[in-house]
N, C-alpha and C positions, 0 to 999 in steps of 0.2 A: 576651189579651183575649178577653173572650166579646161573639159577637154574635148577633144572631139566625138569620142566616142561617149555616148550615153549610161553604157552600164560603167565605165570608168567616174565619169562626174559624178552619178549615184551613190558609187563607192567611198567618194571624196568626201561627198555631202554627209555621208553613214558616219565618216570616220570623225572629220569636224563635229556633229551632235554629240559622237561616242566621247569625244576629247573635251566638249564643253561639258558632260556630264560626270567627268573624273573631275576636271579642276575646280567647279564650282556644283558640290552637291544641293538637292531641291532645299529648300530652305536656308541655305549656308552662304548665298551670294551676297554680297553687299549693294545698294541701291538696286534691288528691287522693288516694283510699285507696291507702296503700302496697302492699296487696297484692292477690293474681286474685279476691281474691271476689265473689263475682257482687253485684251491687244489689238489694236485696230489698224489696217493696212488699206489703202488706197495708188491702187495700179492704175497710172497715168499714162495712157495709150495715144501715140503719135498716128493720126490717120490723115494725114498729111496728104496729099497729089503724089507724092514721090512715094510712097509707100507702097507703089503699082510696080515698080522694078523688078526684075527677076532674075534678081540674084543672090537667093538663097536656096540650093541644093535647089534648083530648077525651079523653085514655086517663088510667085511673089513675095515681098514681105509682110504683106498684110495677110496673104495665108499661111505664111509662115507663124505670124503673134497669132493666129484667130488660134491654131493650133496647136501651140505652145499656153496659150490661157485656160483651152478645153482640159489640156491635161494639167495645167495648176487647179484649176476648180475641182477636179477632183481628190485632188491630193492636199487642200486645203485641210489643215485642224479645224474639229468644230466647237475650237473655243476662241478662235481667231472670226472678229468681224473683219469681211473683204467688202472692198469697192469698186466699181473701176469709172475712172473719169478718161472722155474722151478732149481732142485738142485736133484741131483741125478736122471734124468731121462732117461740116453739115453745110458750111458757105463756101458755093466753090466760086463764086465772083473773085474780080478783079479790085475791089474797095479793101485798101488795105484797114481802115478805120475798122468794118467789118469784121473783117478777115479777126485782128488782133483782139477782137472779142469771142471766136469761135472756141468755147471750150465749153460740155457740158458732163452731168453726170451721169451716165448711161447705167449706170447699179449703184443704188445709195449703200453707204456705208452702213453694214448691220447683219447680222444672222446669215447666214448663205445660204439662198434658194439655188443651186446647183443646176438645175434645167430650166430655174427663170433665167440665170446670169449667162449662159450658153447660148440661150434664144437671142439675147439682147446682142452677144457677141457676133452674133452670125451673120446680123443686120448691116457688121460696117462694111462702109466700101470709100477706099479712098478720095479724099475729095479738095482739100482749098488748104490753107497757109499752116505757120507752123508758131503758134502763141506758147511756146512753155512758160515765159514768165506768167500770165495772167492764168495757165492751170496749175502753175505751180502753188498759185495765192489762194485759188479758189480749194483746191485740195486740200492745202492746210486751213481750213474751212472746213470741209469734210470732215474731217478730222477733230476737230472741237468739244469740249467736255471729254470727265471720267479721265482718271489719272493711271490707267495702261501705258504699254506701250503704243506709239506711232509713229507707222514709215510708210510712206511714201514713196514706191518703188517708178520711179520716171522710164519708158521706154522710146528712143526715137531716134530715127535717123537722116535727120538734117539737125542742122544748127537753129535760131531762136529767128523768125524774119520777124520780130514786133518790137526791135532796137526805137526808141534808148530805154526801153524798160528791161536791164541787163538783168537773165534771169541770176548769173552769179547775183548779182546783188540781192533779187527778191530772195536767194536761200540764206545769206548775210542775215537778211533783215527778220527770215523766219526761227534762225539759229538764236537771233538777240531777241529774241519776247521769253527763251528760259523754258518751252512749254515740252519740250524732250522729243522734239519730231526729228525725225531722222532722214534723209530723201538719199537713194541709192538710185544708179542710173546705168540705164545700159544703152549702150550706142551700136544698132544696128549694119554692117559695112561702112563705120564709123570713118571718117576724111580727117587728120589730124586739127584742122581746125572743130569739129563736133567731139573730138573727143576733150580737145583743151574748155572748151564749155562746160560738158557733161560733169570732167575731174573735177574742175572748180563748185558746180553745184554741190556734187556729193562729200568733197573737201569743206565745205561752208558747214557742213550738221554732221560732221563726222562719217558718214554714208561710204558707200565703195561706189567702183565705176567699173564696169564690166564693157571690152570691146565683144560683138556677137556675128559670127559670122555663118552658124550653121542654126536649126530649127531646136537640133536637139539643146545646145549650150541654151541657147533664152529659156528651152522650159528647165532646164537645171537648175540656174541660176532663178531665176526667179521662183521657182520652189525651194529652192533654197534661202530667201529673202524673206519669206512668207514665215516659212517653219520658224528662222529664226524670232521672228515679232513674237512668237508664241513661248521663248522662251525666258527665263530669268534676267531683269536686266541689270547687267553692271559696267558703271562707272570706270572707264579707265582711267587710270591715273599717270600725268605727265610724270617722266624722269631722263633722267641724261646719265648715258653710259660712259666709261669713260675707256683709253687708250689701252688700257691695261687693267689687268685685276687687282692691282696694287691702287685704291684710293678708289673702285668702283662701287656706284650705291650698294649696300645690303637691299635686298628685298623680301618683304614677307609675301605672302600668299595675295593670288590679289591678278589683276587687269593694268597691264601700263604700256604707255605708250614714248615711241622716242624718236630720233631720224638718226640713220645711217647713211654716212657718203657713200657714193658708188665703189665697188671692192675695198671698202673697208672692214674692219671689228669693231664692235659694242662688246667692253663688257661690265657686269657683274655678279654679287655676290651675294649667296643663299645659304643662313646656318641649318645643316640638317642633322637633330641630333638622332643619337644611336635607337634602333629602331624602329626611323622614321623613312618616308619615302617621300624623295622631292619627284617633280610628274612639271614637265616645262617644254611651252610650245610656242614657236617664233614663227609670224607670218610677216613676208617683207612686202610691198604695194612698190609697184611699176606707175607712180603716176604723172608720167609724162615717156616719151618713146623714148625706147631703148633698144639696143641690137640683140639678137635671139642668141641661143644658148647661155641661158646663166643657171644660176642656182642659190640656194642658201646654204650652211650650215650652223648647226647649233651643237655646241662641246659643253659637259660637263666635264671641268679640268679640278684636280686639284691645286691649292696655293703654291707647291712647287714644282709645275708644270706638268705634274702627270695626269694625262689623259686616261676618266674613268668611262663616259659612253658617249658615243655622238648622233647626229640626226641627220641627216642630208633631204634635200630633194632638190631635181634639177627642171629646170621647163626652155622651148626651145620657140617663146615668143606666141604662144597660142592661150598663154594666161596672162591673167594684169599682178596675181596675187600668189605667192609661192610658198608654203607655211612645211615646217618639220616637227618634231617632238621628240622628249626622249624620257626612261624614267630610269629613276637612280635610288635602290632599294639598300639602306645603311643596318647593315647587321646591326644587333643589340645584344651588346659583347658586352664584361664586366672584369676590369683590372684585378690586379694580382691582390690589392688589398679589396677587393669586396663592391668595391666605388665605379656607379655608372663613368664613364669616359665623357669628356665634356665634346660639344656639338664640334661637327663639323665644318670648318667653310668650305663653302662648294663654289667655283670660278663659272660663271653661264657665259660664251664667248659666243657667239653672233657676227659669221661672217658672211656677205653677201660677196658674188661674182658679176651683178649688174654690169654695165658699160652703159653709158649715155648715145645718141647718136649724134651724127657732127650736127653742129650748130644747137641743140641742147644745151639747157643749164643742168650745172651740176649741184646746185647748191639752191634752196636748203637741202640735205640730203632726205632719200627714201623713209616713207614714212612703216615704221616698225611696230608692230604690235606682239608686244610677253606677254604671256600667262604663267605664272608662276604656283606650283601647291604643293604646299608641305603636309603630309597627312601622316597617318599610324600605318608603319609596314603590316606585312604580313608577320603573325605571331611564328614565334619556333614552333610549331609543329607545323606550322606551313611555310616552313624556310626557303627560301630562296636567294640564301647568301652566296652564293658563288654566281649571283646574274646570269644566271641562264636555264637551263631545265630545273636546277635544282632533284629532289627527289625522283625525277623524269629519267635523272643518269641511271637509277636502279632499273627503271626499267628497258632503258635504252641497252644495258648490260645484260639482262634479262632474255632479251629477241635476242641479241649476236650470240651470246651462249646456245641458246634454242635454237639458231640456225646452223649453227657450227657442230651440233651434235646430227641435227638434221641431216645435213651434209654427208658427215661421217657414214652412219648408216646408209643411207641412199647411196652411198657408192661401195659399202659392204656388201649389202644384195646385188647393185647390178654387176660385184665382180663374181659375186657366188652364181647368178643366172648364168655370166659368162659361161663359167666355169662347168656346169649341168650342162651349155649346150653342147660345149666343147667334147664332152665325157660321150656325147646320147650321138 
């Protein structure tokens, strides 16, 4: 999630690594790349003529990215190869033929020289047209051999001037070669036509689409986009939720993806047996505009509608992506004759508050993203069967006794001081 403040998206970004590293432990994810090669990211830089405009927290936008990349390069992993390819930087004529070949590699994709790639940064200066399709192609070029991951993180704020090469299409046509590139896009003081672009590229390879309005959110996000290439990749998997809990998929552990209508519910169904701990987190995608204040929630219910824990978060139009969690720890209890208790089903319900704005479609609906994991609770000696402090209540009992004796005394003496002054 992007927010305005900086230590808040930090936090954001903290909690998402914290939450992909519960649901899918190292070694334990399914379609990660079989082999050591490194995860490779190529940062596609918009230095377009318009990128001169000053309107981002008083600085241009080109000082805005120069300074938001100075702080990704440092905060780059050093098992991630970065790149960054430029797209409108260097012909600033009027030949659009030109123009629509203006894209080069200003850092080759490979090992991070941190005060080479800074240097190279510092050099731009806004200059001529805006080719994303033909850096989108050459990029995915860049990008080529070694079966890591690859993403592709697109930055820019105009739309595509080298029609009819529709860069939607060239991410179509890069998503159909199978080679697992992924392109993610952020749209600088984005105009709803550059955003309906943007969605669509990053909708083509699965990617997100971030709108940017301040200096800090681009370096969030795209620090964010970076760290992620360097982690575990997995495969999500389509599923369709259904009306009710009654006939909703079971799901095992796992990545899957589905669409919700606008203020609709998704649900379903996770067995967790005694013991065990289900751990499930639902991010909804805004992609296409929407009116501010909405929110998600996520319910763990039981099959006859008692609600056991829920997740909320709400955003007020300054995110594109809105994600909750929640975890649900199942004692391991044993029947009267001796016999484990058979699993539970547990109801996962998923409801969004979105609203469309007028003249928007509403249909197909919001694209959704579950994580779901069922792992081994905590053991009884580290019980935490009543979901919440657990053994914390002993000590929570503990201070209020201790205070309450505290108390007592401390107003013994100061009546006996009273009492000596009164006497003297």
């Amino acid at each position: 999630m992007i927010t305005r403040k900086r230590p808040a998206a930090v936090a954001c970004a903290l909690l998402a690594m914290l939450t992909a590293g519960l649901a899918f432990p190292a070694g334990a994810a399914a379609g990660e790349p079989t082999g050591q090669d490194a995860p490779k990211v190529d940062l596609v830089l918009d230095v377009s003529g318009s990128m001169r405009a000053r309107d981002i927290d008083g600085q241009s936008r080109m000082a805005a990215a120069k300074q938001a990349f100075n702080e990704v390069l440092d905060a780059t992993p050093e098992e991630v190869e970065l790149g960054i390819r430029t797209l409108g930087a260097d012909y600033p004529g009027d030949d659009r033929k030109t123009g629509c070949k203006d894209t080069a590699q200003l850092y080759p994709v490979g090992p991070l020289d941190r005060t080479e790639a800074k240097t190279a940064v510092a050099t731009l200066t806004p200059t001529g047209w805006t080719p994303i399709g033909p850096a989108l192609l050459k990029a995915a070029g860049d990008l080529d051999g070694g079966n890591g991951s690859k993403r592709i993180v697109l930055i820019s704020d105009g739309e595509d001037t080298c029609a009819p090469l529709d860069p939607c299409e060239v991410a179509r046509e890069i998503a159909a070669k199978g080679i697992g590139l992924t392109i993610d896009t952020l749209g600088l003081v984005p105009t709803a036509k550059l955003s309906r672009q943007l969605s669509c590229i990053a909708e083509a390879t699965g990617g997100t689409y971030t709108s940017v309005e301040h200096q800090d959110q681009l370096t969030d996000r795209v620090n964010q986009l970076v760290v992620r290439a360097a982690e575990p990749v997995v495969t999500p998997v389509a599923t369709r939720g259904a009306a009710g809990c009654t006939g909703a998929p079971t799901l095992k552990s796992g990545l899957f993806t589905d669409r919700e209508e606008f203020g609709k519910q998704r649900w379903y169904r996770v067995d967790v047996l005694p013991g065990q701990e289900l751990r499930a987190s639902v991010s909804v995608a805004a992609d296409r505009a929407v009116n501010p204040d909405y929110g998600v929630l996520l319910r763990a219910v039981t099959v006859h509608g008692r609600e056991i824990v829920r997740g909320e978060a709400a955003g007020t139009g300054r995110t594109d992506v809105i994600s909750t969690g929640l975890r649900y720890p199942k004692p391991e209890r044993e029947d009267s004759d001796g016999d484990k208790p058979a699993a539970e089903t547990v109801c996962l319900a998923v409801t969004n508050s979105y609203s469309a704005v007028s003249g928007v479609k509403t249909t197909p609906g919001l694209p959704l993203e579950l994580t779901v994991d069922v792992v081994d609770g905590p053991s009884q000696a580290d019980d935490v069967a009543s979901f919440g402090l657990g053994r914390g209540w002993w000590l929570l009992g503990a201070l209020i006794l201790t205070g309450f004796l505290a108390g007592l005394v401390w107003g013994w003496l100061s009546r006996w001081r009273v009492a000596i002054w009164r006497t003297n």
